[in-house]
C-alpha positions in Angstrom: 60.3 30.3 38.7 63.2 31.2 36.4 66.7 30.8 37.4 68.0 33.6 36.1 66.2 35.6 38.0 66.0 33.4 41.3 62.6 34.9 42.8 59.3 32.5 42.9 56.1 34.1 42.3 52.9 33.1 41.3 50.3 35.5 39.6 47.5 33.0 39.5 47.9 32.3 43.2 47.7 36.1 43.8 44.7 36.2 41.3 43.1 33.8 43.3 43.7 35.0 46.6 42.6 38.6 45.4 39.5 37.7 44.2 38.7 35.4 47.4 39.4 38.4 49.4 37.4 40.8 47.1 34.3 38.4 47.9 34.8 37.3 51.3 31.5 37.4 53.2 33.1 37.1 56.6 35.7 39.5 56.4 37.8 38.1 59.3 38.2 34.7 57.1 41.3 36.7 54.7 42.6 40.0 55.9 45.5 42.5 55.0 48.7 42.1 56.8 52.2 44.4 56.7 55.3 43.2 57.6 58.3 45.6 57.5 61.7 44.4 56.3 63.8 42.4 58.5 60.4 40.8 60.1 59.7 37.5 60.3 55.7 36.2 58.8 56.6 32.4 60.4 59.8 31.3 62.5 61.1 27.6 62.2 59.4 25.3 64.7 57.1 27.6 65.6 53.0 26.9 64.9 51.8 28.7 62.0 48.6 31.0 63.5 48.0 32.1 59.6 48.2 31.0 56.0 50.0 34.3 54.0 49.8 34.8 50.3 52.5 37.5 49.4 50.6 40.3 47.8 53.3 42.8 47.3 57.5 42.4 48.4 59.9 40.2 49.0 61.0 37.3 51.8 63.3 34.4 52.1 62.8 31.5 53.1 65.6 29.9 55.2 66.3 27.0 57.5 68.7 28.0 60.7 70.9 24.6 61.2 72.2 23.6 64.7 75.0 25.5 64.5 73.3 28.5 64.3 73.8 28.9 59.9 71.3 29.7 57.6 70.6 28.3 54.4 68.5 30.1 51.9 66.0 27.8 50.5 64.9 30.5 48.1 63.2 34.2 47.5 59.5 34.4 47.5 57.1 37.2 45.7 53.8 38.1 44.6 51.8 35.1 44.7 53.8 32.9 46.9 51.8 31.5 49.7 53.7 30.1 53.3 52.1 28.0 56.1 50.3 25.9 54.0 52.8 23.0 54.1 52.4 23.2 58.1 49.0 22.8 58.1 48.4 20.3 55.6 51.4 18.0 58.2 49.9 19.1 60.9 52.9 20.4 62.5 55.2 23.5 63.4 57.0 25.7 60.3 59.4 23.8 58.3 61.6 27.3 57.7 61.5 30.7 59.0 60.2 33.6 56.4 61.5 37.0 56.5 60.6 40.0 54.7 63.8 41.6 52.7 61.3 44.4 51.7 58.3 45.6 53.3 56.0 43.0 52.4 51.8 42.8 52.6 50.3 39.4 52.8 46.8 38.0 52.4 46.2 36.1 55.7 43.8 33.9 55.8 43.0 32.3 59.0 43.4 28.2 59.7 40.0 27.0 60.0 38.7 29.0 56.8 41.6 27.7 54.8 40.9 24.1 56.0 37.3 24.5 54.6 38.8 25.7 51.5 40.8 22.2 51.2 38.4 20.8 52.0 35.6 22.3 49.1 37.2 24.3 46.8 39.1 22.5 44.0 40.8 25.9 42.3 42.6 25.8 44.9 43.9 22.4 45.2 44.8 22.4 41.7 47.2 25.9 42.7 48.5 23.8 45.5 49.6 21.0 43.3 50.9 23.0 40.6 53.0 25.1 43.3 53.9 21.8 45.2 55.3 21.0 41.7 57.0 23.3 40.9 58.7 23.9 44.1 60.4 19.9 43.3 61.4 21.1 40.3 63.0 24.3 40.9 64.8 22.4 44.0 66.0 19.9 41.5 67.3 22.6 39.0 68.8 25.1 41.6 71.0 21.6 42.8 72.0 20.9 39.8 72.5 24.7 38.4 74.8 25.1 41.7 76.8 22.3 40.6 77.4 22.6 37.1 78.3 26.8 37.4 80.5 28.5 39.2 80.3 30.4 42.5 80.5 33.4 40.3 78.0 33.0 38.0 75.7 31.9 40.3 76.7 35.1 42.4 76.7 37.4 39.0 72.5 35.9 38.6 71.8 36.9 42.6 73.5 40.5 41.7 71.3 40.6 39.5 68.6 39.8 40.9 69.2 42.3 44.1 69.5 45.3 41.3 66.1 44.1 38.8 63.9 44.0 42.3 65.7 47.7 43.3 66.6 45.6 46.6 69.2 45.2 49.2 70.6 41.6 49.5 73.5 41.4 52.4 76.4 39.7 51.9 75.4 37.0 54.9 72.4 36.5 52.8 74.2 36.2 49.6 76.3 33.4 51.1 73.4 31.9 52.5 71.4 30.9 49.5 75.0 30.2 47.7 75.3 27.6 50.3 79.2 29.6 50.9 81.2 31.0 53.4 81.4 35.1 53.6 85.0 34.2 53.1 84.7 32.4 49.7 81.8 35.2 49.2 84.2 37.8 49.3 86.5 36.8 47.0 83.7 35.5 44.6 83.0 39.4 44.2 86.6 40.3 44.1 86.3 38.1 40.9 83.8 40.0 39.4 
């Protein structure tokens, strides 16, 4: 993932996934699945019922806190997959996803995708590579928050929102800033 542009997406995931589907003997194992915008594909403490590959749009992931704030962990695209995490720990969804877009999704179901840990070692090769490079985009986004100011991190997310042709509300903004709409506000009077 680049910072500047501040979406994740992996094209050899979504090569993989495509061509799992494409060959699929059972074809309940992976099938097509639509979300429309504003609709969550997994909810924080909730039990994952499916593994989804992002085939086409745009979600975020975000964590809800106690007091009812989100934080945007990050934006997720083509290629990105969600659930896996949860079923590797055995345990309920870390973050909720919701689609900014209208997203579609290759869902695969639990048990096949167990099998597939199990037996097929493409794909625990993408896991570890993803796994990767989710610790160091974490790493750089912390830093990168640090060392720049509200507004230039705000002027890349701008950007962002008008390179994907994509709405990106304000709340949102100031949720994966990690700001109030307050300090949001006059970040954008600045600019």
């Amino acid at each position: 993932m680049s910072r500047k542009l501040m979406l994740r997406t992996n094209s050899n995931f979504l090569a993989y996934a495509e061509q799992l589907y494409n060959q699929q003997a059972n074809k309940a194992d992976i099938i097509l699945k639509s979300f429309a915008k504003g609709e969550r594909l997994l909810t924080q403490h909730e039990k994952p019922t499916k593994i989804m590959l992002i085939k086409e749009g745009i979600t975020k992931c975000f964590f809800t806190e106690t007091n009812d704030k989100e934080f945007i962990v990050e934006f997720l695209g083509k290629g990105e997959i969600t659930g896996e995490i949860e079923l590797i720990r055995g345990g309920n969804c870390l973050c909720s996803i919701e689609a900014l877009t209208d997203v579609s999704v290759y869902a695969f179901s639990l048990p096949f995708f167990n099998e597939l840990l199990k037996k097929d070692l493409a794909l625990n090769h993408l896991l570890l590579k993803a796994f990767a490079g989710r610790i160091i985009d974490t790493a750089s986004r912390a830093s990168y928050q640090q060392l720049h100011t509200t507004e230039h991190s705000l002027a890349k997310l701008l950007e962002l929102q008008s390179k994907q042709d994509m709405a990106i509300s304000k709340e949102d903004m100031a949720a994966y800033l990690g700001i109030s709409l307050r300090n949001l506000n006059r970040a954008l009077k600045k600019l």
